[in-house]
DSSP file (Angstrom, degrees, kcal/mol; ACC not computed):
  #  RESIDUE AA STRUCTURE BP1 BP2  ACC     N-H-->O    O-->H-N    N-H-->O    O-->H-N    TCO  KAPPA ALPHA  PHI   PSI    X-CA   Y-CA   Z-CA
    1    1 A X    >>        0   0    0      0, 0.0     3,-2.4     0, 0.0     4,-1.9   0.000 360.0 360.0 360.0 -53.4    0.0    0.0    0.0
    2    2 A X  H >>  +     0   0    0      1,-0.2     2,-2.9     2,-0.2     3,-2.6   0.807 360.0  56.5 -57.6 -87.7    2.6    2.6    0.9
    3    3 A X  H 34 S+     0   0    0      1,-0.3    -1,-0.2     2,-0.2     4,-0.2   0.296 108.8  46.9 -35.9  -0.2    4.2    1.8   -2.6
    4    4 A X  H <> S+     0   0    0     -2,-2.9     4,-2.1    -3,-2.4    -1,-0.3   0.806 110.9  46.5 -92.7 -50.2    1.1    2.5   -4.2
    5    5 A X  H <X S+     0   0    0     -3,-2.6     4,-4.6    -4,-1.9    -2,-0.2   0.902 112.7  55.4 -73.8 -54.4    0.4    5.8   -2.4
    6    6 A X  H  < S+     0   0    0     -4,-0.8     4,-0.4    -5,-0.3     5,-0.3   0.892 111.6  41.6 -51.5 -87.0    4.1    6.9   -3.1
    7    7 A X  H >>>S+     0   0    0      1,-0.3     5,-2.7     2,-0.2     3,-1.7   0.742 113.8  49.0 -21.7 -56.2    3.9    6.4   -6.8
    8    8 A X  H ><5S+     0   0    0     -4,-2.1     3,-3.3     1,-0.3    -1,-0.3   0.995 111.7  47.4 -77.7 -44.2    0.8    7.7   -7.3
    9    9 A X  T 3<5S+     0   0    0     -4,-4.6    -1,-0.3    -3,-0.3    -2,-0.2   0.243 118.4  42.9 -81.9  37.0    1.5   11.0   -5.3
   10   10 A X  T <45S-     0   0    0     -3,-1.7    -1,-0.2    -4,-0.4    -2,-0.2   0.096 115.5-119.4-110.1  -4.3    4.8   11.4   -7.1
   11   11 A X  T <<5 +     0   0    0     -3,-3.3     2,-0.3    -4,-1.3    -3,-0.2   0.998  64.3 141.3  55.9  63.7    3.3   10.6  -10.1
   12   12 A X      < -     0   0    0     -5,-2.7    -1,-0.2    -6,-0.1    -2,-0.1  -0.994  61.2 -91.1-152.6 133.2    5.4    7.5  -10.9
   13   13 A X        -     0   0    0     -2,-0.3    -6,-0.1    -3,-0.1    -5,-0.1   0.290  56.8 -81.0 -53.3 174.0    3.9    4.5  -12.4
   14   14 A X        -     0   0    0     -7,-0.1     2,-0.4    -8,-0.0   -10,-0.1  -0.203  52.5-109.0 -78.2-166.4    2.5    1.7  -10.0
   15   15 A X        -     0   0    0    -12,-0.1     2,-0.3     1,-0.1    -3,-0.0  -0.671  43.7 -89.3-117.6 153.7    5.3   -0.6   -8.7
   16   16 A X        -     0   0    0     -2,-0.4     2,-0.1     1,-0.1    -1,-0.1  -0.517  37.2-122.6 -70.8 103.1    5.3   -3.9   -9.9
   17   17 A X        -     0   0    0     -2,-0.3     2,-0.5     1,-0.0    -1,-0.1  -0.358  12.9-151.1 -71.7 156.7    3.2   -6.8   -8.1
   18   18 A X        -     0   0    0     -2,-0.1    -1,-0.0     0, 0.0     0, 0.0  -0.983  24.6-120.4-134.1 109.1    5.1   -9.6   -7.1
   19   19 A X        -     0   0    0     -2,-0.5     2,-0.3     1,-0.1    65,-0.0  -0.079  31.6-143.5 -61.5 128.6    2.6  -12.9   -7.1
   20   20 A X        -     0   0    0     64,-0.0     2,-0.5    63,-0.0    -1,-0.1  -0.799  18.3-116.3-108.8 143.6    2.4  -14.6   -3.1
   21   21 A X        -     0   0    0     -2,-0.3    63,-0.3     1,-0.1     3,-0.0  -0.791  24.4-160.9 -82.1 138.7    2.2  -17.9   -2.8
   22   22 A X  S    S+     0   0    0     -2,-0.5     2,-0.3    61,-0.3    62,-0.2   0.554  72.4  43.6 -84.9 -19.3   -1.3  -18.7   -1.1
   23   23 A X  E     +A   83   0A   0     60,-2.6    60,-2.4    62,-0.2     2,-0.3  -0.945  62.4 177.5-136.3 157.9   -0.6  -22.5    0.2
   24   24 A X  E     +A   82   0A   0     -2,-0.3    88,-1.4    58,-0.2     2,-0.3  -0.904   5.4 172.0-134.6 143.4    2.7  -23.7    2.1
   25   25 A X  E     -A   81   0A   0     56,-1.6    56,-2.0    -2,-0.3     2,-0.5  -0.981  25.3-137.4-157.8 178.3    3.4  -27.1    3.5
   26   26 A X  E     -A   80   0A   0     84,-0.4     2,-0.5    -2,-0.3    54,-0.2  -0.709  16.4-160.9-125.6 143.6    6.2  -29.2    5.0
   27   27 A X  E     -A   79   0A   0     52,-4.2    52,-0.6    -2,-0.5     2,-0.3  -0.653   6.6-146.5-145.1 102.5    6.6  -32.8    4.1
   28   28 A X  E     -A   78   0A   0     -2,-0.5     2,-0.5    80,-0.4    77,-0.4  -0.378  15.2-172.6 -55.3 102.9    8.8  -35.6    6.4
   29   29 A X  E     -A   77   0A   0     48,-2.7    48,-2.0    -2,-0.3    75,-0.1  -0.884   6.5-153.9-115.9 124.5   10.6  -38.2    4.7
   30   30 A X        -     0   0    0     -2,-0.5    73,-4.0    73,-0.4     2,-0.2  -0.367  12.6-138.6 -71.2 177.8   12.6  -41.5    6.4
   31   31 A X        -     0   0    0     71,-0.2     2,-0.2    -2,-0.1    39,-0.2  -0.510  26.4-114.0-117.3 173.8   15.2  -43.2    5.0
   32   32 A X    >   -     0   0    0     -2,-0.2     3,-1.9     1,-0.1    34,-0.3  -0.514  49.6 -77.3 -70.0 159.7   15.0  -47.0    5.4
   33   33 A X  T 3  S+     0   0    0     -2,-0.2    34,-0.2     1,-0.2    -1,-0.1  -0.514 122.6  32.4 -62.5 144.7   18.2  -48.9    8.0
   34   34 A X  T 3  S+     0   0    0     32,-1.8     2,-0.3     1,-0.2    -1,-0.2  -0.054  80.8 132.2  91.0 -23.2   21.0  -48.9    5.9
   35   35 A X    <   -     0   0    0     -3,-1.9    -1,-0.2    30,-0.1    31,-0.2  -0.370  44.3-147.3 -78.0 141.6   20.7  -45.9    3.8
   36   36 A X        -     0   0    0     -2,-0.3     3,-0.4    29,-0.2    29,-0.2  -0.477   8.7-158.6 -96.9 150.6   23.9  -43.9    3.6
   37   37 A X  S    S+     0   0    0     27,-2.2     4,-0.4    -2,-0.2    -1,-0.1   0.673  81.5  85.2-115.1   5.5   23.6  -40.0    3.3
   38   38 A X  S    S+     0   0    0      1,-0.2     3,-0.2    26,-0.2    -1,-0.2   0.625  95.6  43.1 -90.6 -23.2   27.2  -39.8    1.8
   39   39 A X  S >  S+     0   0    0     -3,-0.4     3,-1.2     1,-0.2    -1,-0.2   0.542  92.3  94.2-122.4 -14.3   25.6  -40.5   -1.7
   40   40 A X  G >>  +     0   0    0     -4,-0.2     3,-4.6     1,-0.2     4,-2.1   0.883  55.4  93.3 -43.2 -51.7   22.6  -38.1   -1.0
   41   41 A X  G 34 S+     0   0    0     -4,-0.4    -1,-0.2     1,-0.3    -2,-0.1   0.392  82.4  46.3  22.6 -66.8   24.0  -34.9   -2.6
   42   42 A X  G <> S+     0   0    0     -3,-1.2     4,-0.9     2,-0.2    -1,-0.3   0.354 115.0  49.0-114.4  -0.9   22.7  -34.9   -6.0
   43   43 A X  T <4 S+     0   0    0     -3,-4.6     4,-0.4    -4,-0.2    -2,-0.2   0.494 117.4  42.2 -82.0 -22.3   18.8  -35.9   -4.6
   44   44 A X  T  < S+     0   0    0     -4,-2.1    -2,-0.2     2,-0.1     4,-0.2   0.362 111.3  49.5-104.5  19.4   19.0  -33.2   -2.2
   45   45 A X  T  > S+     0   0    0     -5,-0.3     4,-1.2     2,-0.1    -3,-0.1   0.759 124.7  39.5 -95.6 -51.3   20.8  -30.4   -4.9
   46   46 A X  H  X S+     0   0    0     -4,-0.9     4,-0.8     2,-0.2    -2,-0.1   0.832 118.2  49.1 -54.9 -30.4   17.2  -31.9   -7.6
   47   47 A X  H >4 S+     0   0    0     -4,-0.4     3,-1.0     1,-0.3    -1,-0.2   0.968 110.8  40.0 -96.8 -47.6   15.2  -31.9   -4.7
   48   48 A X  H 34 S+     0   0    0      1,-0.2    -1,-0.3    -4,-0.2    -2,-0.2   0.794 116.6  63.7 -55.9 -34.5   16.2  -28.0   -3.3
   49   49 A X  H 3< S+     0   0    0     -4,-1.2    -1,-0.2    -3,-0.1    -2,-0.2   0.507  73.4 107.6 -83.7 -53.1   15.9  -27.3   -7.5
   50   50 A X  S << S-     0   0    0     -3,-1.0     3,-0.1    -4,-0.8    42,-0.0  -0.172  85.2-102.3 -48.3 139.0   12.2  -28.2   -7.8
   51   51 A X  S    S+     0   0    0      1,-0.2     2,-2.9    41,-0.1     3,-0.1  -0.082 112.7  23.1 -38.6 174.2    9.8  -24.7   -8.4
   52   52 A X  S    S+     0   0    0     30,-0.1    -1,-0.2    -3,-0.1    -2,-0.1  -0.079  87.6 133.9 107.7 -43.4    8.3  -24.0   -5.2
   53   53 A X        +     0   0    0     -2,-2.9    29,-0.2    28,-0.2    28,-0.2  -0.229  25.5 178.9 -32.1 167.3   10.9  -25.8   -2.8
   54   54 A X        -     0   0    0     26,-0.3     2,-0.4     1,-0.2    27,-0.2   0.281  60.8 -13.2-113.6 -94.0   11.7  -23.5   -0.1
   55   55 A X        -     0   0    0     25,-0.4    25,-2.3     2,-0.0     2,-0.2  -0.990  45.8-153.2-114.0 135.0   14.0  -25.7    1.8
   56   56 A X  E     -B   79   0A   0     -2,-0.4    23,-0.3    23,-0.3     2,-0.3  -0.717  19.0-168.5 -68.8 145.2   15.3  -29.2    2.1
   57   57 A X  E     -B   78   0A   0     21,-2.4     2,-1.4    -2,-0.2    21,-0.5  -0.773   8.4-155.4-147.0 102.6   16.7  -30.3    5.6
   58   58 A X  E     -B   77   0A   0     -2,-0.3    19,-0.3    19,-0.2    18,-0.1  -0.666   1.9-167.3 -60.6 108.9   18.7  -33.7    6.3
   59   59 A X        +     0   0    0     17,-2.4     2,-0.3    -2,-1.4    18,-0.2   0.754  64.0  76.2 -20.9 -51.8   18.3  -34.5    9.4
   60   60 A X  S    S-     0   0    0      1,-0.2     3,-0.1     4,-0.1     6,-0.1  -0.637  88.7-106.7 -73.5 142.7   21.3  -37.2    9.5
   61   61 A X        -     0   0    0     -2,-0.3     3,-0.3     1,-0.1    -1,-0.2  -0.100  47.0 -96.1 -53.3 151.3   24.9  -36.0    9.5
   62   62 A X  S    S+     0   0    0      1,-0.2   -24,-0.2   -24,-0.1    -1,-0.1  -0.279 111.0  29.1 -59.9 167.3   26.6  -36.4    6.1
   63   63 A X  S    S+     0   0    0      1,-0.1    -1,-0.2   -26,-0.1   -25,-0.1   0.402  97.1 120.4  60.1 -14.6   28.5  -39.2    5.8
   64   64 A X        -     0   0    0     -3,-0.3   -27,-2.2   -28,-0.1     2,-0.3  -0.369  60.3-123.5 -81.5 170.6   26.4  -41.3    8.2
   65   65 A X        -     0   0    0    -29,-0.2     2,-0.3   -28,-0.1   -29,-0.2  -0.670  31.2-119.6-113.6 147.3   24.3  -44.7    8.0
   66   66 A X        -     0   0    0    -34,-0.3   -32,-1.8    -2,-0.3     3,-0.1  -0.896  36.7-172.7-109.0 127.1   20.2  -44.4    9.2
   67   67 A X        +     0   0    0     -2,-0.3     2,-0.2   -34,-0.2    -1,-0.2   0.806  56.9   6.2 -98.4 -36.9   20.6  -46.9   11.9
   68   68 A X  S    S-     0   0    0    -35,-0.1     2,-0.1   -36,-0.1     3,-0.1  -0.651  90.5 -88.1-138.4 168.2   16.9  -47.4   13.1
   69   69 A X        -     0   0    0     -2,-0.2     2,-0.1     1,-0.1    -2,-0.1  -0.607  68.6 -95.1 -73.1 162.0   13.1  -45.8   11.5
   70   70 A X        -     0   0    0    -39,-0.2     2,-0.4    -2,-0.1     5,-0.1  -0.294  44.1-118.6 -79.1 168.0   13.0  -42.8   13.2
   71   71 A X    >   -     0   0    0      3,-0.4     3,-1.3    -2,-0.1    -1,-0.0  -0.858  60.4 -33.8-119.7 141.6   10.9  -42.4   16.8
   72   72 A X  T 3  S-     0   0    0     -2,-0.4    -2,-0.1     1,-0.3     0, 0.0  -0.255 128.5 -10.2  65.2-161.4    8.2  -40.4   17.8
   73   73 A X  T 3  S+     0   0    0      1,-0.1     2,-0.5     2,-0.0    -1,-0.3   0.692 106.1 116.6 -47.1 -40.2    8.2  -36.8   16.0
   74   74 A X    <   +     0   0    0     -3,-1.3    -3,-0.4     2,-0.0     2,-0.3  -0.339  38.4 174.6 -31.7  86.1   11.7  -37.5   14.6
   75   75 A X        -     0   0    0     -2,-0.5   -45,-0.2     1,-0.1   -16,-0.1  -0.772  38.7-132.2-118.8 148.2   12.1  -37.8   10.9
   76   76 A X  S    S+     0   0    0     -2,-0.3   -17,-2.4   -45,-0.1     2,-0.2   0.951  87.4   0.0 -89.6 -43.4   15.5  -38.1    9.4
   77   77 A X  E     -AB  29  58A   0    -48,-2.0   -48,-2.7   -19,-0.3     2,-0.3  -0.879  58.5-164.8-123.2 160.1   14.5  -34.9    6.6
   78   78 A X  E     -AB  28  57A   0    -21,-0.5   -21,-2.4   -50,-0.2     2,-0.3  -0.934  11.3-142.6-135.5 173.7   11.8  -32.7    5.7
   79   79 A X  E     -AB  27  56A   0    -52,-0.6   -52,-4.2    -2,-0.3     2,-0.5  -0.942   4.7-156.7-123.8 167.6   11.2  -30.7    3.0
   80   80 A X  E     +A   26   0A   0    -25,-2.3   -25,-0.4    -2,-0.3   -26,-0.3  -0.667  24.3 158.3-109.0  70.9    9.6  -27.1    2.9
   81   81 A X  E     -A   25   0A   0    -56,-2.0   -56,-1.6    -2,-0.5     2,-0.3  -0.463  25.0-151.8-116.8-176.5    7.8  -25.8   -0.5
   82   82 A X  E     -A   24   0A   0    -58,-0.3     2,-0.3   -29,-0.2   -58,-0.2  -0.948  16.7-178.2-162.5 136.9    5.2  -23.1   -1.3
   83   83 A X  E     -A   23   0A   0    -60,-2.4   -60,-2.6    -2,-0.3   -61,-0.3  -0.973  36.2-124.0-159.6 130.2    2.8  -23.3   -4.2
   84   84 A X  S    S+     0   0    0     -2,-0.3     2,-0.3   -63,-0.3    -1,-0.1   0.730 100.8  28.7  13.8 -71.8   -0.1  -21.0   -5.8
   85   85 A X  S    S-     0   0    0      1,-0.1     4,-0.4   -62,-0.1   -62,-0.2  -0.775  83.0-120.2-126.2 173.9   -2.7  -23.9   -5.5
   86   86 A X  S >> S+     0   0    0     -2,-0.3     4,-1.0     2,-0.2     3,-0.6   0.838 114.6  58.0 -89.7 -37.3   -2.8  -26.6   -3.2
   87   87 A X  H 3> S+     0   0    0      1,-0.3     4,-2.7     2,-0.2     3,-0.5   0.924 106.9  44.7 -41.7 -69.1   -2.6  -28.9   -6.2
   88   88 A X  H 3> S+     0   0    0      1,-0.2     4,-2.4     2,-0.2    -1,-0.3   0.724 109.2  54.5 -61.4 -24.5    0.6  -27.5   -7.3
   89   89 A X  H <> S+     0   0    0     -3,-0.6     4,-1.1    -4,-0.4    -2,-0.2   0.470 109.1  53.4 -95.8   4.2    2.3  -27.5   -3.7
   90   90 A X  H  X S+     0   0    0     -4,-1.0     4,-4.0    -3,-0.5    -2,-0.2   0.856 109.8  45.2 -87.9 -29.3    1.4  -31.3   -3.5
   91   91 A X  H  X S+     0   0    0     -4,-2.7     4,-2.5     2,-0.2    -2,-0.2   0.981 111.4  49.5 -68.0 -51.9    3.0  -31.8   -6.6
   92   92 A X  H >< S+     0   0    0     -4,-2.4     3,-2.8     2,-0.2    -3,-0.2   0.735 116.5  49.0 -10.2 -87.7    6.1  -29.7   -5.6
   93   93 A X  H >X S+     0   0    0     -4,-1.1     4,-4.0     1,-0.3     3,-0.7   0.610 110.7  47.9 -39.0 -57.5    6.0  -32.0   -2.3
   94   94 A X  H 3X S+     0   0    0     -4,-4.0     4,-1.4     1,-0.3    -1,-0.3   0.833 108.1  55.0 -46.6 -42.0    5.7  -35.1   -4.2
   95   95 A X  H <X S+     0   0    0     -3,-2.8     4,-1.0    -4,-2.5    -1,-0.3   0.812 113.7  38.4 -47.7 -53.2    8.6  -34.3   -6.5
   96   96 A X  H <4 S+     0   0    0     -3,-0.7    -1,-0.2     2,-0.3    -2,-0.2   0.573 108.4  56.4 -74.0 -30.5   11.1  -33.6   -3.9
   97   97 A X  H  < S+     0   0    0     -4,-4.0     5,-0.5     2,-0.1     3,-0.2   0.676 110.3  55.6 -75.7 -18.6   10.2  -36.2   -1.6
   98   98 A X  H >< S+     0   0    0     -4,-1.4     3,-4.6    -5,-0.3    -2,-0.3   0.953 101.5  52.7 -66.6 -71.7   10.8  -38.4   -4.7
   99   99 A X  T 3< S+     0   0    0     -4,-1.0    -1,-0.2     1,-0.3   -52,-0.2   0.537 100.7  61.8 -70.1  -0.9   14.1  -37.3   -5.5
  100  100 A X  T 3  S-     0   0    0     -3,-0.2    -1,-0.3   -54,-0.1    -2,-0.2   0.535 100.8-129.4-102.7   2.6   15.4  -38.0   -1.9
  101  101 A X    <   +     0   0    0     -3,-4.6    -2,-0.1     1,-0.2    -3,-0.1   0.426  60.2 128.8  88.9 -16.5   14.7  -41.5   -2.2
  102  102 A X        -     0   0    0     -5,-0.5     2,-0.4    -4,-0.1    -1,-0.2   0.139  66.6 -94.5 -84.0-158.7   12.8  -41.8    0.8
  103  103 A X        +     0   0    0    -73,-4.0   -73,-0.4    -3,-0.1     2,-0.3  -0.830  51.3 167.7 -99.8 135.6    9.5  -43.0    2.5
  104  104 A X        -     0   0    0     -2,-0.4     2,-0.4   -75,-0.1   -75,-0.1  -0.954  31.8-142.6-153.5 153.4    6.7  -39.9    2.8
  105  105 A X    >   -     0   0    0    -77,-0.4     3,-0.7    -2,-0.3   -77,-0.1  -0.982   1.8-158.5-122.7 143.2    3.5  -39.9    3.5
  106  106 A X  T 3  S+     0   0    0     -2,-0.4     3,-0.4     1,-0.3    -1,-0.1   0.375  94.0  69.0-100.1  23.3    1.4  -37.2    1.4
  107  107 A X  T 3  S+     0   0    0      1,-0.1     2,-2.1     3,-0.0    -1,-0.3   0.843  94.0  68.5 -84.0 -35.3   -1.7  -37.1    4.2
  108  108 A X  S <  S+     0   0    0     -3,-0.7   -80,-0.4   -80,-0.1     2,-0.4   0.039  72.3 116.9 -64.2  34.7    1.7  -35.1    6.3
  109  109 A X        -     0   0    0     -2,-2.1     2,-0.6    -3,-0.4   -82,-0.1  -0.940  56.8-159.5-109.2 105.3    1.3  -32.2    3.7
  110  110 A X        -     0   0    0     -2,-0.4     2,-0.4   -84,-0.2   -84,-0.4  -0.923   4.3-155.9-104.2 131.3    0.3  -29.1    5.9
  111  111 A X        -     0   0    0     -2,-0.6     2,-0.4   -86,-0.2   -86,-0.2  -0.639   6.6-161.8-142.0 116.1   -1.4  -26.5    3.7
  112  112 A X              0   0    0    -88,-1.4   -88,-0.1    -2,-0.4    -2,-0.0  -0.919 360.0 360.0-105.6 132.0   -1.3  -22.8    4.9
  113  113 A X              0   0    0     -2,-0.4    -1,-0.1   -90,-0.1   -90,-0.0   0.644 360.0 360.0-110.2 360.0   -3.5  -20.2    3.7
């Protein structure tokens, strides 16, 4: 609003809208026992890559082995995205949680408005 108000009472054209995402949500993926995060790299460089992504976050050091499923609230990565439609930030979700190779479940998609 102020950038509107300015412009117009300086007589300078309006300022350029910049499109908001309307829906956000965060999506937990395990690894299965055995999986190595050393090789992860290039799924979490595609996965951070994806429109919409916000953030990726390993949970396991690099270089480590996922020893156990995770417990309780504890999930070895999540990812973050932000989408237009709800439609489009599940597909983000889906995309990224795909490229990290893990387990996700898409009912854990929390959708912000």
């Amino acid at each position: 609003m102020l950038g509107l108000a300015l412009a117009a009472g300086l007589g300078l054209p309006d300022p350029p809208r910049r499109p908001r995402a309307a829906h956000a949500g965060l999506r937990y993926v395990d690894f299965p026992p055995g999986w190595r995060t050393d090789g992860a790299g290039p799924g979490v460089a595609a996965a951070r890559a994806v429109p919409g992504v916000v953030r990726v976050h390993l949970e396991v050091p690099r270089g480590a082995v996922v020893r156990r499923p995770p417990t309780g609230a504890r999930h070895h990565a999540y990812v973050l995205a932000a989408a237009p439609t709800a439609g489009s930030l599940g597909a983000a979700l889906d995309r990224a949680t795909g490229l990290l190779g893990g387990r996700h479940d898409a009912p854990g998609v929390q959708v912000v408005r």
